[in-house]
MDTraj code that builds the backbone (N, CA, C; nanometers):
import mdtraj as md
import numpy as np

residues = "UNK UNK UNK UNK UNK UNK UNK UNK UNK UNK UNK UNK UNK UNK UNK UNK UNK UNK UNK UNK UNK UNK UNK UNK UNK UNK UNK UNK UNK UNK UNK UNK UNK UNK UNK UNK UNK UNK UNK UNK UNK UNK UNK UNK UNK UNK UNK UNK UNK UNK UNK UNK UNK UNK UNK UNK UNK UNK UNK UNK UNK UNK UNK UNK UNK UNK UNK UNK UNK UNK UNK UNK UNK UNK UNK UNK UNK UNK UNK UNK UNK UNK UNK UNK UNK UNK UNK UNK UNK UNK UNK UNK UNK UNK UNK UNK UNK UNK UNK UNK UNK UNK UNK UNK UNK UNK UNK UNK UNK UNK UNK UNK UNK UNK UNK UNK UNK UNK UNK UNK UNK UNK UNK UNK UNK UNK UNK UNK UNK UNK UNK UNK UNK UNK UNK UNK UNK UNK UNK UNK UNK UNK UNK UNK UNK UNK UNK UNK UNK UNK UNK UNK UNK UNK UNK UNK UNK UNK UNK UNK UNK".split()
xyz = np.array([
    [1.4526, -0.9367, 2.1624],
    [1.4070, -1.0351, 2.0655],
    [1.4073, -0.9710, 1.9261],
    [1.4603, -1.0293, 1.8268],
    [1.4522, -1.0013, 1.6941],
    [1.2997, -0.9916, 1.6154],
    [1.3029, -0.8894, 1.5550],
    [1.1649, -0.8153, 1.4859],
    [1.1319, -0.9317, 1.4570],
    [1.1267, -1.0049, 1.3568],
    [1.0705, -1.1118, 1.2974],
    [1.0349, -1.1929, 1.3676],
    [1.0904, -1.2605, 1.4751],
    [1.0458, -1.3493, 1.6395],
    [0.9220, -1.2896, 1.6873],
    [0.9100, -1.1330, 1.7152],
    [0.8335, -1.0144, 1.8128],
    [0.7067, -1.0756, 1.6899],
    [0.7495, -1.0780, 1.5532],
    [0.5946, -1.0351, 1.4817],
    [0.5626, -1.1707, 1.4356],
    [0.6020, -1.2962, 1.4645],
    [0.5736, -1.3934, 1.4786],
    [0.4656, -1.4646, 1.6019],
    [0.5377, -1.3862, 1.6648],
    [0.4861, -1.4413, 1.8319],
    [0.3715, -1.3649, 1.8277],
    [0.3532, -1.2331, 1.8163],
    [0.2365, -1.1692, 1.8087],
    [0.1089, -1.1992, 1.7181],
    [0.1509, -1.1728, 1.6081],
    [0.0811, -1.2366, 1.4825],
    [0.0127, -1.3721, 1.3717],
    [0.1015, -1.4835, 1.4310],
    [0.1304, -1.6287, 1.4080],
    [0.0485, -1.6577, 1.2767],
    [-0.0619, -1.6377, 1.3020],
    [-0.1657, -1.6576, 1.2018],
    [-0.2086, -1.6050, 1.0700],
    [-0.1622, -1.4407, 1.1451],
    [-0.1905, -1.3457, 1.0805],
    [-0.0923, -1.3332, 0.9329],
    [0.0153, -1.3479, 0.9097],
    [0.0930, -1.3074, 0.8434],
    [0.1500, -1.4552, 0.7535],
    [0.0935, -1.3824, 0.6061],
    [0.1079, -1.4852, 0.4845],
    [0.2448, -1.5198, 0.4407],
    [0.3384, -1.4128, 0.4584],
    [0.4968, -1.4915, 0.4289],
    [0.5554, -1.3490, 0.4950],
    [0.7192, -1.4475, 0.5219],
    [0.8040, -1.3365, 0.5552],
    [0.8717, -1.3204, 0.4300],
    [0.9879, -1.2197, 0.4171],
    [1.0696, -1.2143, 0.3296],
    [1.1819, -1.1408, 0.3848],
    [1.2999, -1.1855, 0.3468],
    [1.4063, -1.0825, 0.4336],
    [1.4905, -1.0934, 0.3222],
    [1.5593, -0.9845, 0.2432],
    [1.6002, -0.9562, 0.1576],
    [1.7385, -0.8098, 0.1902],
    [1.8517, -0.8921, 0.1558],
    [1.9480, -0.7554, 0.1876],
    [1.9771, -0.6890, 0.3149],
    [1.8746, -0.7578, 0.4207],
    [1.8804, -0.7323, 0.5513],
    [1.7282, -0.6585, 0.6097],
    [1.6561, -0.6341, 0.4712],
    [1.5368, -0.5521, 0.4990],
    [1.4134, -0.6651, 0.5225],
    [1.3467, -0.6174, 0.6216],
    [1.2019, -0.7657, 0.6069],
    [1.0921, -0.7024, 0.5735],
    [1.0330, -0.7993, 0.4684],
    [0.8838, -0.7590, 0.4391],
    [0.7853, -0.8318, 0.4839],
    [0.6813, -0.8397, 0.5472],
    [0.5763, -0.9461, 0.5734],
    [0.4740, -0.8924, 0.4798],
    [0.4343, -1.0025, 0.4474],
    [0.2695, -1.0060, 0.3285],
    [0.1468, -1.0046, 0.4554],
    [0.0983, -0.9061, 0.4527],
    [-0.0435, -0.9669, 0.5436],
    [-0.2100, -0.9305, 0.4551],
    [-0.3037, -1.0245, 0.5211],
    [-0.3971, -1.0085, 0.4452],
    [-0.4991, -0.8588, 0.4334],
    [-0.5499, -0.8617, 0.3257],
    [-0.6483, -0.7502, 0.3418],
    [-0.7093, -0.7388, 0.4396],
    [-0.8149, -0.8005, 0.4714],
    [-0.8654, -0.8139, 0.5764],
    [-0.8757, -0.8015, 0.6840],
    [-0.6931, -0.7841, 0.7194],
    [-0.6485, -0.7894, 0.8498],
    [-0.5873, -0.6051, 0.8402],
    [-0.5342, -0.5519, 0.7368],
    [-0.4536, -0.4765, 0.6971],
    [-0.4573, -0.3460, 0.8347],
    [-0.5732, -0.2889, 0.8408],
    [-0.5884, -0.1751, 0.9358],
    [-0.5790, -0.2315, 1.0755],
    [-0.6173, -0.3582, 1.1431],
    [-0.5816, -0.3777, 1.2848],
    [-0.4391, -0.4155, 1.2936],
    [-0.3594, -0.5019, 1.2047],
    [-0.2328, -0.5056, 1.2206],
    [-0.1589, -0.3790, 1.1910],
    [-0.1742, -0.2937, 1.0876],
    [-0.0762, -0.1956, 1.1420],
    [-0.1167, -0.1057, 1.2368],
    [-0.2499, -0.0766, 1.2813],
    [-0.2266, -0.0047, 1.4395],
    [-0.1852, -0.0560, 1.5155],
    [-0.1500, -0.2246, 1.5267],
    [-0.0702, -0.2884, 1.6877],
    [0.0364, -0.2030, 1.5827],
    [0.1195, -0.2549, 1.5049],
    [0.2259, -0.1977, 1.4652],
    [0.2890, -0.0969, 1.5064],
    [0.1981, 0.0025, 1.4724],
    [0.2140, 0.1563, 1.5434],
    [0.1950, 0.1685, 1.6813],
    [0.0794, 0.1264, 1.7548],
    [0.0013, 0.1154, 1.9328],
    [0.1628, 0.0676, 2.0078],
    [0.1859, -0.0860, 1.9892],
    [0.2275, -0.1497, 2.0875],
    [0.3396, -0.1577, 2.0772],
    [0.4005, -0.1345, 2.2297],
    [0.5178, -0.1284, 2.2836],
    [0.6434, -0.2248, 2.2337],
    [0.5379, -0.3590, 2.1574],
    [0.6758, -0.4384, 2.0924],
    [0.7269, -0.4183, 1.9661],
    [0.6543, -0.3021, 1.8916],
    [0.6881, -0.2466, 1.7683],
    [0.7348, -0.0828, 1.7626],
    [0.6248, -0.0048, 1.7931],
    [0.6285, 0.1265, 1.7857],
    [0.6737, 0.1887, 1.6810],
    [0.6352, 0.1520, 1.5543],
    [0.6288, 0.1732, 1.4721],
    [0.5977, 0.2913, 1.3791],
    [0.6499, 0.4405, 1.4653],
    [0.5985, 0.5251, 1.4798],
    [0.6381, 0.6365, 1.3888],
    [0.6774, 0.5536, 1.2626],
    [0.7180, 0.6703, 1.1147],
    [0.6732, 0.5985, 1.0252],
    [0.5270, 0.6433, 0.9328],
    [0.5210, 0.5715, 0.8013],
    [0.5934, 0.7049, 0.6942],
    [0.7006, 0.5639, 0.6738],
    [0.8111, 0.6467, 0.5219],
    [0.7069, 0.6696, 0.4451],
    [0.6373, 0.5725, 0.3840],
    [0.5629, 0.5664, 0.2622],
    [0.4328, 0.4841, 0.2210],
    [0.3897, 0.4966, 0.1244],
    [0.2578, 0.3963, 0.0864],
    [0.2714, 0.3720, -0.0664],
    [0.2807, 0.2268, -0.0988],
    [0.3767, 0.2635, -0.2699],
    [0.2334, 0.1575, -0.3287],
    [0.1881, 0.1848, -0.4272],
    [0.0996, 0.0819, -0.5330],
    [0.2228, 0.0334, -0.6177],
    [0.1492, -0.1073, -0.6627],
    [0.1914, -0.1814, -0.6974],
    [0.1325, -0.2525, -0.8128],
    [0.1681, -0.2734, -0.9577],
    [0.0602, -0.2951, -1.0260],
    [0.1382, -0.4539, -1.1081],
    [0.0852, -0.5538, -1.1119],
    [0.1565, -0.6758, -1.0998],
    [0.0361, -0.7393, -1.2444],
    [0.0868, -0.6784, -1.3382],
    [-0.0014, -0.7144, -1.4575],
    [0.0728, -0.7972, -1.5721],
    [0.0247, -0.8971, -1.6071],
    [-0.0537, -0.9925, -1.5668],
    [-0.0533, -1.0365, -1.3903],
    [-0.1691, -1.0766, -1.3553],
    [-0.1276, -1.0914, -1.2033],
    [-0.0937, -1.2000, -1.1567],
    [0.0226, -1.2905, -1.1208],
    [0.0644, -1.4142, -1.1044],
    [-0.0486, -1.4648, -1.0512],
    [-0.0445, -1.6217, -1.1091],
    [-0.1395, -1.7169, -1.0807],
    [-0.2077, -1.7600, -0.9118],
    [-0.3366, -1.6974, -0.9689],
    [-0.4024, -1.6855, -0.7879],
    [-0.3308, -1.5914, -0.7260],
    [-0.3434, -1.4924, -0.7496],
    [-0.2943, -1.4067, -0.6578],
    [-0.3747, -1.2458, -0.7145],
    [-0.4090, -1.1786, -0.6349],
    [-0.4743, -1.0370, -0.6882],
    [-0.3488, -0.9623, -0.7582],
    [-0.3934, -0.8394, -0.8500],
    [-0.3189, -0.7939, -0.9462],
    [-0.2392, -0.6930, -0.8580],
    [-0.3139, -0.6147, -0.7680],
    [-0.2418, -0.5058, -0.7219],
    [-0.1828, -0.5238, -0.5520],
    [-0.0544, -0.4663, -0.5323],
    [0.0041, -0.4466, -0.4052],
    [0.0053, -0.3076, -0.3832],
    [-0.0563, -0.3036, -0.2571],
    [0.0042, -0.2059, -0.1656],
    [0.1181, -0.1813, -0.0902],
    [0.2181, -0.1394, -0.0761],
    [0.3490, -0.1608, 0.0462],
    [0.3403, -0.0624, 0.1358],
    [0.3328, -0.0489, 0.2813],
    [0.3334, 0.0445, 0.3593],
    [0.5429, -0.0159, 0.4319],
    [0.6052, 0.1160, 0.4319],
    [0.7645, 0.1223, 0.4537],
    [0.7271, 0.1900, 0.5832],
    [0.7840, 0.1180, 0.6765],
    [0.7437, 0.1763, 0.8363],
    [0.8746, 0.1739, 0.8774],
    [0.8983, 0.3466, 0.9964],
    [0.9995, 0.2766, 1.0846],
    [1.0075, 0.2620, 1.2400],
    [1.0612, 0.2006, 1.2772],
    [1.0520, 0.2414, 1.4629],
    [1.1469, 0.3662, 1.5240],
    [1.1540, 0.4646, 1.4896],
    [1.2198, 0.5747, 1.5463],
    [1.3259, 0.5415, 1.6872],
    [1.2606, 0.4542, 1.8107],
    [1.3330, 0.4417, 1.8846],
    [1.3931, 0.3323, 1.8899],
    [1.4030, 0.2303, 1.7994],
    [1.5259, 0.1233, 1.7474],
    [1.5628, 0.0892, 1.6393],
    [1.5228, 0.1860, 1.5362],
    [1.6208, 0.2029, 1.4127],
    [1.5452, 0.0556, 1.3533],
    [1.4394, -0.0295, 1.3810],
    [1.3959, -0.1281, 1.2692],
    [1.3094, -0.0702, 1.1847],
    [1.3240, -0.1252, 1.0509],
    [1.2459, -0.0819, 0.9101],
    [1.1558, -0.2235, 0.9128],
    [1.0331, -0.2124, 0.8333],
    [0.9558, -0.3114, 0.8223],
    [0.8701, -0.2764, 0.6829],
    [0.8763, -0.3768, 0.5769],
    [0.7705, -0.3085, 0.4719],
    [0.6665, -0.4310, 0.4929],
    [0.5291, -0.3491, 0.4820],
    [0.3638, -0.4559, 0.5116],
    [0.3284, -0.4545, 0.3669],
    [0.3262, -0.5336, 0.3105],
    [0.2763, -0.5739, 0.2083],
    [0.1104, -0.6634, 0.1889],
    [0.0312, -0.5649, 0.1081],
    [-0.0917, -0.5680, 0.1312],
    [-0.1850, -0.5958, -0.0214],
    [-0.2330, -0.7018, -0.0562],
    [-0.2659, -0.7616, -0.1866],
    [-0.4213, -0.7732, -0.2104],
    [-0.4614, -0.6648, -0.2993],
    [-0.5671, -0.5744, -0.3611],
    [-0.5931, -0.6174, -0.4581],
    [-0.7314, -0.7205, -0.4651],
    [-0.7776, -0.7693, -0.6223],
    [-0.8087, -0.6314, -0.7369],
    [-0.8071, -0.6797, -0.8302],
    [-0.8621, -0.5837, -0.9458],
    [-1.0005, -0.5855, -0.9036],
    [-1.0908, -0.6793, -0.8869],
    [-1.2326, -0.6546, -0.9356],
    [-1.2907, -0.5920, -0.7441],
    [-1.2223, -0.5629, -0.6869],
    [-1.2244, -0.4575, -0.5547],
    [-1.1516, -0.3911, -0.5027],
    [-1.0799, -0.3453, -0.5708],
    [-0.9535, -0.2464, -0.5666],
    [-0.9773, -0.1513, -0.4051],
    [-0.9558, -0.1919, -0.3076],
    [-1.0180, -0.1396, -0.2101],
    [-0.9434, -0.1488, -0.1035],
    [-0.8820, -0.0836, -0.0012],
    [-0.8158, -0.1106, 0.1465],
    [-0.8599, 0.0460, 0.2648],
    [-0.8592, -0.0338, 0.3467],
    [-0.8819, 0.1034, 0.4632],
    [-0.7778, 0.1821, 0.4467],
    [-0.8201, 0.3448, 0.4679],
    [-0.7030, 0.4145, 0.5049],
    [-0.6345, 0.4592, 0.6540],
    [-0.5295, 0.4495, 0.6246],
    [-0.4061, 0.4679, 0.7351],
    [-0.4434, 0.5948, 0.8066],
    [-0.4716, 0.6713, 0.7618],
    [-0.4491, 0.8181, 0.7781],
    [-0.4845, 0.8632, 0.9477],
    [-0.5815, 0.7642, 1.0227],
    [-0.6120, 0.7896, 1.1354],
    [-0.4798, 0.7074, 1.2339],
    [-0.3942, 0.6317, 1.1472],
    [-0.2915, 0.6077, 1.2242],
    [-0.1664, 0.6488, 1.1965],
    [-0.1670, 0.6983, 1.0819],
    [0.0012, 0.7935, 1.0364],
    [-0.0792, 0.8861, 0.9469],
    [-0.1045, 1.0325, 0.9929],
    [-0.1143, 1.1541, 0.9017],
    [-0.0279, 1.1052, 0.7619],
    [0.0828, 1.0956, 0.8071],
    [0.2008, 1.1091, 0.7360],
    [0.1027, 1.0414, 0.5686],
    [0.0054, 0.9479, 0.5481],
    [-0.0237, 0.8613, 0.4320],
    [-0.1160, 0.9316, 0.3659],
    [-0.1576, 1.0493, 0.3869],
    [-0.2599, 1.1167, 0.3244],
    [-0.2424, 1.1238, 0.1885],
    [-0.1174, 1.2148, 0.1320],
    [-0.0823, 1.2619, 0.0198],
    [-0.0241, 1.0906, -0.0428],
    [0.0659, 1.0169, -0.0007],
    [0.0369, 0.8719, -0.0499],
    [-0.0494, 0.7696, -0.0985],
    [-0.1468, 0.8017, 0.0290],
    [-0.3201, 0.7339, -0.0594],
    [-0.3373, 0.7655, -0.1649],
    [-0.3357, 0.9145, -0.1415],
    [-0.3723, 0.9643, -0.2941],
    [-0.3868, 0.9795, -0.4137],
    [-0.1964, 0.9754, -0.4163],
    [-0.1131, 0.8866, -0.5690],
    [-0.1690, 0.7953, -0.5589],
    [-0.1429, 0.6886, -0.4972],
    [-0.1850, 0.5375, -0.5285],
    [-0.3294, 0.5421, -0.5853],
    [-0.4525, 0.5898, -0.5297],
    [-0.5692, 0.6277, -0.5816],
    [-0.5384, 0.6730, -0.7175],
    [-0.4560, 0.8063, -0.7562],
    [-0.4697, 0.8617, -0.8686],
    [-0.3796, 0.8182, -1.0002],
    [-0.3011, 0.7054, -0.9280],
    [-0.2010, 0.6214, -1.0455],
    [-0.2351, 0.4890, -1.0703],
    [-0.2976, 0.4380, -0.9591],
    [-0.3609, 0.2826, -0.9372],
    [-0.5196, 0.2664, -0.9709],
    [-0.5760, 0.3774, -0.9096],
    [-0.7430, 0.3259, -0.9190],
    [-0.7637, 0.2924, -0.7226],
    [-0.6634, 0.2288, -0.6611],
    [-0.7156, 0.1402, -0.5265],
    [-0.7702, 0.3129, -0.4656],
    [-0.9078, 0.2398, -0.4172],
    [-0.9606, 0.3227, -0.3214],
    [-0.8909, 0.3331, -0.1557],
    [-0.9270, 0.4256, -0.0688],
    [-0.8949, 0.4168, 0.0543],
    [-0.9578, 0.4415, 0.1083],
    [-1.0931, 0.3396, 0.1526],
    [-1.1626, 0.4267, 0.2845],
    [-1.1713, 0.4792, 0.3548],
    [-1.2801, 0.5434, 0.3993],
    [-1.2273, 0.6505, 0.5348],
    [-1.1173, 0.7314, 0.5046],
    [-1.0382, 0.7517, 0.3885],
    [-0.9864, 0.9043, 0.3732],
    [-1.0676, 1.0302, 0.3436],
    [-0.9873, 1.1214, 0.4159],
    [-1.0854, 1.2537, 0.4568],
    [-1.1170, 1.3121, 0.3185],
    [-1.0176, 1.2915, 0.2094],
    [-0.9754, 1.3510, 0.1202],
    [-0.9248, 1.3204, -0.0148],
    [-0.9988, 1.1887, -0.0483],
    [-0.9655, 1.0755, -0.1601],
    [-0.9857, 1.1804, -0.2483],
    [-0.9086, 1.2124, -0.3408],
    [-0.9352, 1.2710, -0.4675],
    [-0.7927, 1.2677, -0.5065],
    [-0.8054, 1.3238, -0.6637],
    [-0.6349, 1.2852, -0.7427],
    [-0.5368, 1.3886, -0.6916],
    [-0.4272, 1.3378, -0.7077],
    [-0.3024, 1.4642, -0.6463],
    [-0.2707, 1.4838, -0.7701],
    [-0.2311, 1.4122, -0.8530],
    [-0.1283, 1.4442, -0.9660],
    [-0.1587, 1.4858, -1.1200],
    [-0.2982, 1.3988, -1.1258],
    [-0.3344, 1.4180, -1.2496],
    [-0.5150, 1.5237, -1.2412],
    [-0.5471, 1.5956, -1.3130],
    [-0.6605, 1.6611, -1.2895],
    [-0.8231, 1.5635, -1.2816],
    [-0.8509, 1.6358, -1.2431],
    [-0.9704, 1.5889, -1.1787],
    [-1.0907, 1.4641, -1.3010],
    [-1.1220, 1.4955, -1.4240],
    [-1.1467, 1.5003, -1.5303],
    [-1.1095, 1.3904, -1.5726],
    [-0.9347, 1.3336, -1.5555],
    [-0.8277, 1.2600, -1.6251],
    [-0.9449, 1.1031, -1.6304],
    [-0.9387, 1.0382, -1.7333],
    [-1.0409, 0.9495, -1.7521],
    [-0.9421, 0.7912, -1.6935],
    [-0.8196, 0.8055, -1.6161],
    [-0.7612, 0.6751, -1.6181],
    [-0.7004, 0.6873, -1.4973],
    [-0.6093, 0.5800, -1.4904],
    [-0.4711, 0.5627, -1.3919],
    [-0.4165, 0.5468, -1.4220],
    [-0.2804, 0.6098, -1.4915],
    [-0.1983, 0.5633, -1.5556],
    [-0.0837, 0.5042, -1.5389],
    [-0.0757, 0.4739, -1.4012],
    [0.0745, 0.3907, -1.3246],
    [-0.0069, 0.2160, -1.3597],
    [-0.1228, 0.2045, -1.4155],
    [-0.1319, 0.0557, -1.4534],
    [-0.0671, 0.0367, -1.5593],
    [-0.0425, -0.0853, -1.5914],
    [0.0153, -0.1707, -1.6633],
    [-0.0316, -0.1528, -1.7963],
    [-0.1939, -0.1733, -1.7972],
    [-0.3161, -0.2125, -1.9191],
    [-0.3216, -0.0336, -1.9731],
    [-0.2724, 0.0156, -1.9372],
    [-0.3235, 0.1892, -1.9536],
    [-0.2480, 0.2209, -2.0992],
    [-0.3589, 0.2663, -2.1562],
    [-0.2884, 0.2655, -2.3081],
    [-0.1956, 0.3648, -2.3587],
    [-0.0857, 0.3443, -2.3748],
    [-0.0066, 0.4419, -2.4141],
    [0.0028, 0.4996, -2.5428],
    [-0.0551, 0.4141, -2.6191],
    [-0.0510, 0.5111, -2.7932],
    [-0.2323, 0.4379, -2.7994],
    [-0.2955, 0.5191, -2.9254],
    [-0.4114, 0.4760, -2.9385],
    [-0.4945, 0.5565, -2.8572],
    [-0.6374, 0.5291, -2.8270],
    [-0.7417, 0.5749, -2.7336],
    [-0.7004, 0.6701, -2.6181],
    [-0.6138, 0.5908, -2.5573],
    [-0.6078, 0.6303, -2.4101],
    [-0.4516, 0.8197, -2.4698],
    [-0.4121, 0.7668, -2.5371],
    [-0.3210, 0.8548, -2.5598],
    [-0.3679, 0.9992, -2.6400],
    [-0.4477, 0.9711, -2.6932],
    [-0.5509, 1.0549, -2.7768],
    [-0.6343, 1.1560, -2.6445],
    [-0.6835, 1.0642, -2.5816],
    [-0.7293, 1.1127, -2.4706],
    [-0.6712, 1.2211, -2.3895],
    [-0.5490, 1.1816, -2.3620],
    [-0.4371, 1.2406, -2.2613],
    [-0.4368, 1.3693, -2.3418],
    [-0.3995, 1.3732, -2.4857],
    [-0.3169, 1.4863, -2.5558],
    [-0.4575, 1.5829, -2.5887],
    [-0.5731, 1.5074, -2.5862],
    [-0.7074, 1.6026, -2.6094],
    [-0.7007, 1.7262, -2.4774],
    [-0.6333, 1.7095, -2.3604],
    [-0.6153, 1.7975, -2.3083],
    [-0.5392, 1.9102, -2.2766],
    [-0.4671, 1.8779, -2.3480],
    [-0.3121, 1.9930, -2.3471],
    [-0.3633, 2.1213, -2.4212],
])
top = md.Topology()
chain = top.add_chain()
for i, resn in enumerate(residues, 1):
    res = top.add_residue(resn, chain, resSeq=i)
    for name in ("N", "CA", "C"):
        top.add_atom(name, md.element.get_by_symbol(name[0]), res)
traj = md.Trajectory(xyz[None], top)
């Protein structure tokens, strides 16, 4: 049965849109749901989903109408049938917040992280939330949109060099 059928039949409810683009599929699923759907993802025998490529933030500023500002994308693959799947996961500004993966793919540790240290989104339950890239101190996130590049925020940045 074709991926999209498998995560239909499984999921029905669960999952806010498909998208299949270029041959690649993305499903939108809700916050809410985010950490029990990707452990079936990973757990069960009709996915096995058992390589997270990646964990990418997403910063969607202005944020289209009704819809939260920030995305998460988790890029998964199934090792033993070659399907790719990206979960797309939609993070208001005023709770910038999602469980972390990390108890189901090691692999998202250093990913949370960035996203934490370029986005702001928290990750619960990581062992190890703190910034990778920028120092500890750094007063922003600067992979947002609103993050000031000349003025205040830039003044800021260069006060440390």
């Amino acid at each position: 049965m074709e991926l999209q059928a498998r995560l239909k039949s499984r999921f029905a409810d669960d999952i806010l849109e498909f998208i299949e683009f270029r041959g690649d599929l993305t499903i939108e699923i809700p916050r809410e749901k985010q950490f029990s759907i990707l452990k079936a993802l990973r757990e069960e025998d009709d996915f096995s989903f058992d390589m997270l490529i990646d964990v990418i933030g997403l910063d969607n500023y202005p944020p289209p109408e009704g819809k939260p500002r920030f995305e998460v994308i988790y890029l998964l693959l199934a090792t033993k049938t070659n399907e790719r799947l990206r979960v797309k996961v939609r993070v208001p500004e005023d709770d910038p917040r999602l469980q972390s993966v990390t108890s189901i793919w090691k692999a998202a540790d250093w990913p949370e992280r960035e996203t934490y240290d370029m986005f702001g989104i928290v990750f619960e339950g990581h062992h190890n939330l703190k910034r990778l890239l920028m120092w500890d101190e750094f007063p922003a996130h600067p992979l947002r949109k609103d993050y000031a590049l000349e003025g205040q925020g830039e003044e800021r940045v260069l006060k440390y060099r």
